[in-house]
Residue frames as a rotation matrix with the C-alpha (Angstrom) as fourth column:
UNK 1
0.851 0.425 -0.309 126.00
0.097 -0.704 -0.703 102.84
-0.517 0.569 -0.640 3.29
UNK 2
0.726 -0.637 0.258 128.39
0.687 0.672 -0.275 103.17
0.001 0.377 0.926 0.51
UNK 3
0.303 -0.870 0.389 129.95
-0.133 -0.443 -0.887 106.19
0.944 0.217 -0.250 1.56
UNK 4
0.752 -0.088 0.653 130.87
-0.625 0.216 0.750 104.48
-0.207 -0.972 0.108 5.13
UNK 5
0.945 -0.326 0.031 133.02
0.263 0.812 0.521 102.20
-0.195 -0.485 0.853 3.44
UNK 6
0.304 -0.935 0.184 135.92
0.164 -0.139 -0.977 103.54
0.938 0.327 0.111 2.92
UNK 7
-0.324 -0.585 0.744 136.02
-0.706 -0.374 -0.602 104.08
0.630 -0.720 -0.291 6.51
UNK 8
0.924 0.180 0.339 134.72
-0.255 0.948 0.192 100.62
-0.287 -0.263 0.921 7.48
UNK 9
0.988 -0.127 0.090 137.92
0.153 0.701 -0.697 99.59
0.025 0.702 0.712 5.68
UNK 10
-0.016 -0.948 0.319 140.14
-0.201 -0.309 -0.929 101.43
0.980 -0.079 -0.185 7.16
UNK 11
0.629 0.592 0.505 138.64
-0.763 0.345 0.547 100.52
0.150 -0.729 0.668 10.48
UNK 12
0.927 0.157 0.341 139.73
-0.227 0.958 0.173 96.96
-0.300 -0.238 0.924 9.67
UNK 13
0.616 -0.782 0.093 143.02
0.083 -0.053 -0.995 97.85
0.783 0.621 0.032 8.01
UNK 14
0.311 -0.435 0.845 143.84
-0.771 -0.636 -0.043 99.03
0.556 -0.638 -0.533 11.53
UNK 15
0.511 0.641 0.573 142.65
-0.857 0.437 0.275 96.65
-0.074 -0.631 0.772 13.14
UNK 16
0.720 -0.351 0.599 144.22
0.467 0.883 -0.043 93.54
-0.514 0.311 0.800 11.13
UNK 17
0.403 -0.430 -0.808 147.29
-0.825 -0.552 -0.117 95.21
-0.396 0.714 -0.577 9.65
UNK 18
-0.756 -0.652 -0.060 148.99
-0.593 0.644 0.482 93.00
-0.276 0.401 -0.874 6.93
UNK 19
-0.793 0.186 0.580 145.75
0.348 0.920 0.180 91.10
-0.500 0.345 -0.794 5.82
UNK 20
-0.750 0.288 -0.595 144.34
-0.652 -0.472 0.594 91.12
-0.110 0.833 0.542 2.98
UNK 21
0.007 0.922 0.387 140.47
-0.534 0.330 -0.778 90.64
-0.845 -0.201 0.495 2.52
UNK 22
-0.615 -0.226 0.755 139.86
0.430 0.708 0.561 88.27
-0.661 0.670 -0.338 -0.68
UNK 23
-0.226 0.776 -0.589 137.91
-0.972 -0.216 0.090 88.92
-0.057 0.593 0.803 -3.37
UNK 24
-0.290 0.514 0.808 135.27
-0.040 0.837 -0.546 86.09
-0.956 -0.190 -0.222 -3.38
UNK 25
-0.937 -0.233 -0.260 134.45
-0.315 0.241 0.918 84.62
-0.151 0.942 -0.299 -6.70
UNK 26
-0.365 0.923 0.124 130.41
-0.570 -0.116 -0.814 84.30
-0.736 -0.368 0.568 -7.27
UNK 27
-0.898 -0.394 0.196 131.24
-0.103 0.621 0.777 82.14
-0.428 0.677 -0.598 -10.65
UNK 28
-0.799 0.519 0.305 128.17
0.456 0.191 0.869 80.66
0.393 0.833 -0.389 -11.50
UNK 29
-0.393 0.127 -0.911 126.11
0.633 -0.681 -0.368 82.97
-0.667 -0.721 0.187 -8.87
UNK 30
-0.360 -0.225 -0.905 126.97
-0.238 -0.916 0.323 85.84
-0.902 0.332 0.276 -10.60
UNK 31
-0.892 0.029 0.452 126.40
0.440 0.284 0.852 84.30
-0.104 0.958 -0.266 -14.35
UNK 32
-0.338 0.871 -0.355 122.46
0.941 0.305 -0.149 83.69
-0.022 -0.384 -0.923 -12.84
UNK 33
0.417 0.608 -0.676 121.89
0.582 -0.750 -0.315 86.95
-0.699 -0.262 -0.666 -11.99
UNK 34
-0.493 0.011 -0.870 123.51
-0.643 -0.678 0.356 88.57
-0.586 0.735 0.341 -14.95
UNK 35
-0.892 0.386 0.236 121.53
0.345 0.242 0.907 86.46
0.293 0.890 -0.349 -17.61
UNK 36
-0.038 0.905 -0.425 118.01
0.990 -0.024 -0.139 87.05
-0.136 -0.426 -0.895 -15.27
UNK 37
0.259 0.136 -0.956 118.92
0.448 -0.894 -0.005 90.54
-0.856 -0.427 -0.292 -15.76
UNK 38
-0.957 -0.195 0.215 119.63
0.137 0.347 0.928 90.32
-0.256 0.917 -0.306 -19.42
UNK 39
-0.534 0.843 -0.061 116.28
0.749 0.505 0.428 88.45
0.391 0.183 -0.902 -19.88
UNK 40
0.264 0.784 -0.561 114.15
0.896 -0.415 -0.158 90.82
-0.356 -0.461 -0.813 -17.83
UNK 41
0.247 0.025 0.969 115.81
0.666 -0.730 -0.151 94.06
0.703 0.683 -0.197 -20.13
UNK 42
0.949 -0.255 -0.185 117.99
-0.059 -0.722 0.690 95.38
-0.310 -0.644 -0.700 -17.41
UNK 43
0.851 -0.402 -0.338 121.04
-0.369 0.002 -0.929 96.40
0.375 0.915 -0.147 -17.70
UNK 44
0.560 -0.685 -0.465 124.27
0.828 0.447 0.338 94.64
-0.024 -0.574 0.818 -15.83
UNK 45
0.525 -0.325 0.787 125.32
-0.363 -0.922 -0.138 97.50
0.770 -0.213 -0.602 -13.78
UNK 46
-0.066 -0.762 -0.644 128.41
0.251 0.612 -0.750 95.89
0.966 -0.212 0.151 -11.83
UNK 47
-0.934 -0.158 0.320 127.39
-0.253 -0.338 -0.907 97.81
0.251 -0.928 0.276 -8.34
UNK 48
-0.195 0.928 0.318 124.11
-0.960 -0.247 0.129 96.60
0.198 -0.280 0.939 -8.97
UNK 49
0.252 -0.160 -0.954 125.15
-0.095 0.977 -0.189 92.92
0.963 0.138 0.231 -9.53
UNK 50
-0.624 -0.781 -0.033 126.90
-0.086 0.111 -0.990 93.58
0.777 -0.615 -0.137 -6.29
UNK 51
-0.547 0.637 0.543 123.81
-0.837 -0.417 -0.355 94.85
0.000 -0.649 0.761 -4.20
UNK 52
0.762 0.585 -0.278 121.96
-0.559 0.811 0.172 91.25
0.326 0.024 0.945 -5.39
UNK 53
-0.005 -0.745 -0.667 124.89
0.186 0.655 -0.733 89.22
0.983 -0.128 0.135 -4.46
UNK 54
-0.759 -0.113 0.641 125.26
-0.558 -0.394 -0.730 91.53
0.335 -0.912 0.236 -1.16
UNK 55
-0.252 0.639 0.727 121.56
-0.963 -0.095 -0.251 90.14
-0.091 -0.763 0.639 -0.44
UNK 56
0.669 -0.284 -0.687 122.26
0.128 0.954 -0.270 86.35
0.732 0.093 0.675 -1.45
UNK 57
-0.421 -0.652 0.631 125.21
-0.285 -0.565 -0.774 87.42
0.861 -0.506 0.052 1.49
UNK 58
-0.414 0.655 0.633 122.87
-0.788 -0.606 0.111 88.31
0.456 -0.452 0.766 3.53
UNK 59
0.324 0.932 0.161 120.31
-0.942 0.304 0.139 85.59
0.081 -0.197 0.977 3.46
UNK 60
0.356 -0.367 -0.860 123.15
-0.047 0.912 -0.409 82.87
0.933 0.186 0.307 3.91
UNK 61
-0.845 -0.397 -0.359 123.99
0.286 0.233 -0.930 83.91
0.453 -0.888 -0.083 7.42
UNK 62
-0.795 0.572 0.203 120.33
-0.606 -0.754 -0.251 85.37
0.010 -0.322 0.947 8.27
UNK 63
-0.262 0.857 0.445 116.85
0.150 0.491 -0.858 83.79
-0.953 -0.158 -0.257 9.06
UNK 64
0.692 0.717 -0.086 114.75
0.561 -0.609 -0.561 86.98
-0.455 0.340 -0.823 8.04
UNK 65
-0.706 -0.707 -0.045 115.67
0.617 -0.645 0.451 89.56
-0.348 0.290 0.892 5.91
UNK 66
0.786 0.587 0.195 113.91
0.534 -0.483 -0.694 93.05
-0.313 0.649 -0.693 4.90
UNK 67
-0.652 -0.564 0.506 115.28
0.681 -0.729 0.065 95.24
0.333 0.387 0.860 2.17
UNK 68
0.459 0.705 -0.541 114.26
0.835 -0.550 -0.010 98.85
-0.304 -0.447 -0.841 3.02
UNK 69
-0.811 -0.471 -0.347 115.06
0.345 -0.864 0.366 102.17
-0.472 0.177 0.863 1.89
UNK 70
-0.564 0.611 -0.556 113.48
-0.348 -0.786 -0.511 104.97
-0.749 -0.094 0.656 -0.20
UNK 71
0.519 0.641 0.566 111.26
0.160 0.578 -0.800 104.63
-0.840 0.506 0.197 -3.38
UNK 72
0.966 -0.017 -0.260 112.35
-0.256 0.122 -0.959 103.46
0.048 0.992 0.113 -6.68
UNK 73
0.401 -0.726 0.558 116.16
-0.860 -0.088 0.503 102.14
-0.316 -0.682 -0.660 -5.40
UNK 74
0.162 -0.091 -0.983 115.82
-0.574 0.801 -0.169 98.55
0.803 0.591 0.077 -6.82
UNK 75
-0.752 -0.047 0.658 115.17
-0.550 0.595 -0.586 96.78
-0.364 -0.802 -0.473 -3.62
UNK 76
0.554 0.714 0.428 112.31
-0.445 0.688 -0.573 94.65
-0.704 0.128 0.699 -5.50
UNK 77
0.733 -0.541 -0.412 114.46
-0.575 -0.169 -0.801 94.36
0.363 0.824 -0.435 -8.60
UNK 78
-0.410 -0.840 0.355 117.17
-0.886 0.274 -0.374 92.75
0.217 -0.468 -0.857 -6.10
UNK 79
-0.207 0.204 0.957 114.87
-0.436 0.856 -0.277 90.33
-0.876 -0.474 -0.089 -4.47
UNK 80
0.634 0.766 0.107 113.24
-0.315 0.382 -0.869 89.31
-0.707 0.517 0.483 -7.99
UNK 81
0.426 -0.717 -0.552 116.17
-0.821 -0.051 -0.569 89.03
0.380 0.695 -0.610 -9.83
UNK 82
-0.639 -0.699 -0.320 117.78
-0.617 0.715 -0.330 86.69
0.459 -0.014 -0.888 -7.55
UNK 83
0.412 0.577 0.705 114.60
-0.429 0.805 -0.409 84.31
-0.804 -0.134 0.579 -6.95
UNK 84
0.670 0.349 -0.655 114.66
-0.691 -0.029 -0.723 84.25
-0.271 0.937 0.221 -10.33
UNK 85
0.184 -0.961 -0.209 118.09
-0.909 -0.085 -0.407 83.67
0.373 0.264 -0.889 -10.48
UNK 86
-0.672 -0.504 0.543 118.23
-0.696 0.679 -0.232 80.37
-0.252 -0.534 -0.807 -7.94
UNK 87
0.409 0.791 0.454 115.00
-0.467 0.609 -0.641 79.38
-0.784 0.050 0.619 -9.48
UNK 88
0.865 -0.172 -0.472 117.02
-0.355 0.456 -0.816 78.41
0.355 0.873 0.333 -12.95
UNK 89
-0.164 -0.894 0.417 119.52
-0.986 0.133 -0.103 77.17
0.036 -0.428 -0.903 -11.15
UNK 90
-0.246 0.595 0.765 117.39
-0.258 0.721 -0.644 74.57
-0.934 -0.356 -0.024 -9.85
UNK 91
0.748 0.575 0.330 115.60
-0.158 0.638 -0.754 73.69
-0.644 0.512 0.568 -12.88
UNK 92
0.581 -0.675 -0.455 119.47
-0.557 0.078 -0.827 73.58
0.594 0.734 -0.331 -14.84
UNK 93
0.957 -0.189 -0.220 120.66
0.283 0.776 0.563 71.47
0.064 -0.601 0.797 -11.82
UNK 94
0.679 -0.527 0.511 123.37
-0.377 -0.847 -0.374 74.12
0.630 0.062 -0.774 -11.56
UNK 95
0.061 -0.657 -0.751 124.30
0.626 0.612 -0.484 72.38
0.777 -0.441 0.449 -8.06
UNK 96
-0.871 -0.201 0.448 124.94
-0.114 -0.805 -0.583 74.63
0.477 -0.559 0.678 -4.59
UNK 97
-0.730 0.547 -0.409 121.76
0.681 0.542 -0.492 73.29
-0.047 -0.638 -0.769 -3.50
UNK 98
-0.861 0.477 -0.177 119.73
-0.441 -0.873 -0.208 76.19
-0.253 -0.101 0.962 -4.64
UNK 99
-0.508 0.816 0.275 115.73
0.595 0.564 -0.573 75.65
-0.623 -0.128 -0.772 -4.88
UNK 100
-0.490 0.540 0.685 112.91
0.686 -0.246 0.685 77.26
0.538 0.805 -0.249 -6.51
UNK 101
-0.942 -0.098 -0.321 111.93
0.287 -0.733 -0.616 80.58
-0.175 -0.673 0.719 -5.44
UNK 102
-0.097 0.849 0.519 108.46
0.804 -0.240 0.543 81.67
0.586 0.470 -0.660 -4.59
UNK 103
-0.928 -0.371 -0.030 108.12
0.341 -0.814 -0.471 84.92
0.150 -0.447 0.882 -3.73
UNK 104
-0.098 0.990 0.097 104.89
0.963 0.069 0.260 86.40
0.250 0.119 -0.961 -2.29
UNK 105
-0.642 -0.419 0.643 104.25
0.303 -0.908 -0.289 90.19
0.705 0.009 0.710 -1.96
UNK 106
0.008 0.437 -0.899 102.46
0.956 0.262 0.136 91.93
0.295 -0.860 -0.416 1.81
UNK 107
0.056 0.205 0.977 101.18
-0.058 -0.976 0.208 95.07
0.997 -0.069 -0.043 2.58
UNK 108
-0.299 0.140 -0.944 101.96
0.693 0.712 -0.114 94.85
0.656 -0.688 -0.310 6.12
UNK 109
-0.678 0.733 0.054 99.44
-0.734 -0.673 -0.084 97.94
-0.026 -0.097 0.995 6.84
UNK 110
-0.090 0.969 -0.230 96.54
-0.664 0.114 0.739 95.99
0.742 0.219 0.634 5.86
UNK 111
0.536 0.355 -0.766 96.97
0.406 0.687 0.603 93.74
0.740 -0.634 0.224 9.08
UNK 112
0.946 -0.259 0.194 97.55
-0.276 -0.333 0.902 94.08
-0.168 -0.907 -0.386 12.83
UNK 113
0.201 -0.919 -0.339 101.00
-0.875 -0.012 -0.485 93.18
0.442 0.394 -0.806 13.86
UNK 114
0.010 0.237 0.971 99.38
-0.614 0.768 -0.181 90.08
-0.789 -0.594 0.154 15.99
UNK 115
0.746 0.663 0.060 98.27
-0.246 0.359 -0.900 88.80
-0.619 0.657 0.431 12.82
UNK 116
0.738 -0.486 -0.469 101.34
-0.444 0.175 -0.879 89.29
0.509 0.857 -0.087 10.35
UNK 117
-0.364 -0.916 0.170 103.94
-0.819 0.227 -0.527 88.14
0.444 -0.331 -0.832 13.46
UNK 118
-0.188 0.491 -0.851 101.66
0.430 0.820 0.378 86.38
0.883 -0.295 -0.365 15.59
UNK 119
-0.157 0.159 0.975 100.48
-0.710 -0.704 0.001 86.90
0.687 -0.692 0.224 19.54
UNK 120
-0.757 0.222 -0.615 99.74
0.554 0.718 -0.422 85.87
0.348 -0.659 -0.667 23.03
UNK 121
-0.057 0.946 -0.319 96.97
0.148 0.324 0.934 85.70
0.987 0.006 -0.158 24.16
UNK 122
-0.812 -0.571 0.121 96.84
-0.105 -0.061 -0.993 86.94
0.574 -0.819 -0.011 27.66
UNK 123
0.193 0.981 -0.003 93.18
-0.848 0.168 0.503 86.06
0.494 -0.095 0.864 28.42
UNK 124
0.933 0.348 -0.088 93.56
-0.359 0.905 -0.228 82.45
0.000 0.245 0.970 27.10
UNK 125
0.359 -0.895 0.264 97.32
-0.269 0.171 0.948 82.08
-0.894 -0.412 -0.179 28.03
UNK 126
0.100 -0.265 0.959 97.90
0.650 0.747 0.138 80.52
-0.753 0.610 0.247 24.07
UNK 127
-0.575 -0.798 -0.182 99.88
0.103 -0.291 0.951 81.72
-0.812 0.528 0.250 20.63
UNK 128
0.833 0.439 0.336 98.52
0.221 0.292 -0.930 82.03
-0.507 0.850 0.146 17.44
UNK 129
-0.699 -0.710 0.083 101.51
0.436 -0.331 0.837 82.08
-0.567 0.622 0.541 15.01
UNK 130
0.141 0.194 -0.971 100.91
-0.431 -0.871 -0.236 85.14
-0.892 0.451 -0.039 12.58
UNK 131
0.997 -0.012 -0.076 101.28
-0.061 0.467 -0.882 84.51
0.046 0.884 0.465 8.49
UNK 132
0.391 -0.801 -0.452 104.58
-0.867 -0.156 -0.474 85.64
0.310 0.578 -0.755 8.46
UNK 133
-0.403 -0.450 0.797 105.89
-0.755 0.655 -0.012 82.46
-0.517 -0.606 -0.604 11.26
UNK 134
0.523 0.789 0.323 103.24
-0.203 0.483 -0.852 80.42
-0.828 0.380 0.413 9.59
UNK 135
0.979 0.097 -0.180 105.03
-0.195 0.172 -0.966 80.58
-0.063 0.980 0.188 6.09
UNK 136
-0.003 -1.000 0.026 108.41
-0.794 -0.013 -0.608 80.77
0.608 -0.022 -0.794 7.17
């Protein structure tokens, strides 16, 4: 949460005195997701650029990832922006190995949780992978 870091940061100030965190360049990254946000009539709000980068972050040391929080936040906005964003990569051959994003959207209410993860069987001793293993 962002009012945690300032004490995350001292935390680590303690912790490691004398070193200094970098600032990471996102070069062409960053460009991506400000033009996709441009283009889609948003505006390039520098803490929001951050929060889509944060979940590009994220999804480089992570399997799975959910975004969560309350309504209307820009946690869809985040993910769509930066499909978007690695999808023109790809088709501009940008480089970084990025691919084409398809993104698909799941009420996961409207199924069990056998179904959307998957289950055992404890009858029939056997798995069924769920959609969610299934697509991933």
């Amino acid at each position: 949460l962002y009012p945690d870091i300032p004490l995350f940061e001292a935390i680590l100030r303690d912790l490691f005195p004398g070193v200094i965190v970098p600032v990471i360049d996102y070069g062409s990254v960053q460009e991506y997701i400000e033009k996709k946000l441009v283009e889609n009539n948003l505006q390039i709000v520098p803490k929001f650029v951050g929060k889509i980068i944060q979940l590009h972050e994220t999804m480089v040391v992570r399997h799975g990832v959910m975004l969560v929080g309350v309504t209307a936040v820009g946690k869809t906005t985040v993910s769509e922006i930066l499909g978007k964003a690695f999808s023109q990569m790809k088709l501009d051959g940008a480089g970084g190995g990025f691919e084409k994003v398809d993104q698909f959207t799941l009420n996961p209410k409207s199924i069990t949780m056998g179904e959307l993860y998957g289950e055992f069987n404890l009858m029939t001793q056997e798995w069924t992978d769920g959609i969610i293993s299934t697509i991933v």
